[in-house]
C-alpha positions as MATLAB code, in Angstrom:
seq = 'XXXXXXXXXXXXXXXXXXXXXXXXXXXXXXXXXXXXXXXXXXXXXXXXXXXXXXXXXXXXXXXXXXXXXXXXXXXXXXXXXXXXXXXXXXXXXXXXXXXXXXXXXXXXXXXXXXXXXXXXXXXXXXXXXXXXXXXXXXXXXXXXXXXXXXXXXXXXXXXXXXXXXXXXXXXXXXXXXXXXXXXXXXXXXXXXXX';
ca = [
     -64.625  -43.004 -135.728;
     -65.496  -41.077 -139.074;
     -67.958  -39.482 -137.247;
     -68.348  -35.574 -136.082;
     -70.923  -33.253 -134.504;
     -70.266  -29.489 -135.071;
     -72.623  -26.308 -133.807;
     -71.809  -22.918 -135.144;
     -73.865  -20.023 -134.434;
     -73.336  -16.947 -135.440;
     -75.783  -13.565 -134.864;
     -77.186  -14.646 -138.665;
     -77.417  -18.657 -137.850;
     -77.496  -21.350 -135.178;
     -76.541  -24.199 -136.568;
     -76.287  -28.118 -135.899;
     -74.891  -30.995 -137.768;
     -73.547  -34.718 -137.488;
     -72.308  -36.385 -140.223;
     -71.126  -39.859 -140.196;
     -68.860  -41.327 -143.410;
     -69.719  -44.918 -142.966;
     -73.711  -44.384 -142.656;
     -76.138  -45.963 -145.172;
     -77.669  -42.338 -146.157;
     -80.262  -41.537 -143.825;
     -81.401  -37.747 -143.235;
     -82.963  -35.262 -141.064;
     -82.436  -31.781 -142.730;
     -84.091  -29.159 -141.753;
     -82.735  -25.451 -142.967;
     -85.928  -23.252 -143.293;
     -85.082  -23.655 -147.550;
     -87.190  -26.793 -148.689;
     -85.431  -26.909 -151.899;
     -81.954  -27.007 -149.364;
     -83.646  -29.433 -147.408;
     -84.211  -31.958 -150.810;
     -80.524  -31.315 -152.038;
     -79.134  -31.977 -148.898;
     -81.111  -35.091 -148.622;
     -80.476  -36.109 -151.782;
     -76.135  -35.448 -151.265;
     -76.471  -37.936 -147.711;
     -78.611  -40.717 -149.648;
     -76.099  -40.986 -153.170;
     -73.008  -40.031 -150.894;
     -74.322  -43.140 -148.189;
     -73.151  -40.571 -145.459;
     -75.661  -40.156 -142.430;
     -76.146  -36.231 -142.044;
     -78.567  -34.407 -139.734;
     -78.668  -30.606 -140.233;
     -80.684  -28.343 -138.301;
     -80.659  -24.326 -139.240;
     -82.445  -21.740 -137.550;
     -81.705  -18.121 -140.185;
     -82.351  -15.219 -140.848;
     -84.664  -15.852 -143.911;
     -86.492  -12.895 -143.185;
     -83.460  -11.062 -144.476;
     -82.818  -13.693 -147.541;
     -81.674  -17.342 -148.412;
     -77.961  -16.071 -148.503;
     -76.652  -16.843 -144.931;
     -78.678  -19.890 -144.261;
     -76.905  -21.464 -147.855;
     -73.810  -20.185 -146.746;
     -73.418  -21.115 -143.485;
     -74.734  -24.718 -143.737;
     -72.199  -25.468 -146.330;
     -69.661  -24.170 -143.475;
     -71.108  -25.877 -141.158;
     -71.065  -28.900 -143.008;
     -67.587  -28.722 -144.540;
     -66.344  -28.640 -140.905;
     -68.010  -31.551 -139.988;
     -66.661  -33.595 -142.652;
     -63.180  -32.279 -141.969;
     -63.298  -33.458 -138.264;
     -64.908  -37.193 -139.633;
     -62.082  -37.068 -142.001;
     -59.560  -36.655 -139.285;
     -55.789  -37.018 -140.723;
     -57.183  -38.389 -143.600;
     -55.485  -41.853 -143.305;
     -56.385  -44.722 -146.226;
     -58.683  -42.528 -147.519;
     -59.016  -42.479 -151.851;
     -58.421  -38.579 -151.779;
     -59.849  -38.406 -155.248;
     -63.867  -39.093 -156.253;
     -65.411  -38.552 -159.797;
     -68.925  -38.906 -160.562;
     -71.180  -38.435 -163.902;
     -74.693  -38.347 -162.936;
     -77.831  -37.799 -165.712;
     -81.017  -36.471 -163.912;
     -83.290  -37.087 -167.197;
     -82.491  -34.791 -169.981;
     -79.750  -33.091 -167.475;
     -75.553  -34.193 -166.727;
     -73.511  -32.931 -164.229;
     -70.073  -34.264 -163.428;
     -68.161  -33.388 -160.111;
     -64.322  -34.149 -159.189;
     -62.824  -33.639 -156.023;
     -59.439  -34.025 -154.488;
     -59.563  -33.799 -150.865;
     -56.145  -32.529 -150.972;
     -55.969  -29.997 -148.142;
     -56.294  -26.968 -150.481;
     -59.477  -24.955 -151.111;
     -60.584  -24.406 -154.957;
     -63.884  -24.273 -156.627;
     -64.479  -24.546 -160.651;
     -67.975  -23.940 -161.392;
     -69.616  -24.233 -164.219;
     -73.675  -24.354 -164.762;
     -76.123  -22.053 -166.409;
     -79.615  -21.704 -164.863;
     -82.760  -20.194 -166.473;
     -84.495  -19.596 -163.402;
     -83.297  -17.170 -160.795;
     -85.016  -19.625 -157.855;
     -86.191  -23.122 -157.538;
     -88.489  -23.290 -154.531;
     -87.167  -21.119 -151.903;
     -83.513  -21.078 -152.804;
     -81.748  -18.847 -155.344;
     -79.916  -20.590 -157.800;
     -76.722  -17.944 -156.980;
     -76.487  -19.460 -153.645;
     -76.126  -22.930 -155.500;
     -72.431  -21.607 -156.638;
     -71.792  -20.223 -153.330;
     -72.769  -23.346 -150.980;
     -70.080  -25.407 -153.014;
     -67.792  -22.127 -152.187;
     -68.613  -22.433 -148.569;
     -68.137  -25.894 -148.815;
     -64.727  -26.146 -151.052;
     -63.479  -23.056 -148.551;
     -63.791  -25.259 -145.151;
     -63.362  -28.733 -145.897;
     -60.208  -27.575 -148.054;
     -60.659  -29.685 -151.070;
     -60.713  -28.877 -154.864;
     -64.128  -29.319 -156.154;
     -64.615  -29.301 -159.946;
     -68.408  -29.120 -161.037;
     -70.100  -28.517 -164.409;
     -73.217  -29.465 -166.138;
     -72.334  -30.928 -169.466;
     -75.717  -29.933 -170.493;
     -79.350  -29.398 -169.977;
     -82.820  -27.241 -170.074;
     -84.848  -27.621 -166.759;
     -82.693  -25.843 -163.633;
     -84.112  -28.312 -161.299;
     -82.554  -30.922 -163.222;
     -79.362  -29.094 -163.600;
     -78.916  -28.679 -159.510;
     -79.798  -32.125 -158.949;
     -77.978  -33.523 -160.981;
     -74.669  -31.203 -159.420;
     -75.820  -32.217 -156.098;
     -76.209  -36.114 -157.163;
     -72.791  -36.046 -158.733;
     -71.151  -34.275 -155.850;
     -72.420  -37.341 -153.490;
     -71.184  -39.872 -155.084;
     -67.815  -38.025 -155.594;
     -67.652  -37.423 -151.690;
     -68.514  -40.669 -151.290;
     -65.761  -42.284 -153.691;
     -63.129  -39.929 -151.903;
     -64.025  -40.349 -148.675;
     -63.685  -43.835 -148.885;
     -61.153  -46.067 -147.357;
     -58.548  -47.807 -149.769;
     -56.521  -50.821 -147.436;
     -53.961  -50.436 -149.423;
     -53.113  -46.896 -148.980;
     -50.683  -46.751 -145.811;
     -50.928  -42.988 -144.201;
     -52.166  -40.633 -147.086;
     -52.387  -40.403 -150.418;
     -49.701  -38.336 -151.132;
     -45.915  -38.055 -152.217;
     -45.980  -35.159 -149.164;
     -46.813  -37.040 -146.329;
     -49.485  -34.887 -145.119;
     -53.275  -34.075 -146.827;
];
């Protein structure tokens, strides 16, 4: 089916989400944290993945557990559309410029969780979001969908840039691994098992 719908709730968050691999990227996002909202939106349109997210937080406390627990929440999702992981390319790369900005991601959806992050910003929010939590949603994220995620910005001045650019470049590295290969038979692996 590729397909999953997950709620989590937790005394911090309630949270929704469907994701569906084959989709043609349409959105409805909706975390409390616009600038969220617009990265999100912009991972399901470059990724072609059809993603609804809805978040009620605590953002009276701060931005952290709303950041945290959507990338949770989301990472689960995809892990249930991913299912045993059958024909899928396992590996996605992606360069992506976002004007003077360029991020590149790499991911192996290999069953283990690791994060390399590497990006600078000069601002300590864009919008509504702090850019710390930018590091720790692809945490969240690497953490629960058990994948190795590699991301740096190559270079670049303006943070919104920088995190669009990351975000961009993560889609369309999903994407690329997520996507079925008819010539892989089971997994991608010399193991057997993803």
């Amino acid at each position: 089916m590729r397909k999953a719908i997950l709620k989590r709730k937790t005394k911090e968050t309630n949270i929704s989400v469907s994701v569906e691999l084959n989709g043609s990227g349409k959105a409805s996002i909706s975390t409390g944290i616009g600038f969220l909202d617009h990265m999100l939106d912009l991972f399901a349109k470059h990724g072609l993945f059809d993603i609804v997210v809805s978040c009620k937080g605590d953002l009276h406390v701060d931005d952290h557990h709303t950041t945290e627990d959507v990338g949770i929440a989301l990472a689960k999702a995809f892990t249930e559309a991913l299912g045993e992981k059958k024909g899928i390319a396992r590996y996605g790369t992606a360069y992506v410029p976002m004007d003077e900005s360029l991020a590149r991601c790499v991911i192996d959806l290999s069953g283990r969780s690791a994060l390399v992050f590497k990006a600078e910003f000069n601002r300590k929010k864009v919008g509504d979001l702090s850019t710390e939590m930018i590091e720790h949603f692809f945490h969240s994220f690497a953490e629960n969908v058990k994948a190795n995620i590699h991301i740096e910005v190559l270079y670049g001045r303006n943070t919104h840039h920088k995190i669009e650019a990351i975000f961009k470049s993560f889609a369309r590295a999903m994407r690329q691994a997520c996507e079925i290969d008819p010539r892989v038979k089971g997994v991608l692996s010399t193991k057997g098992k993803l």
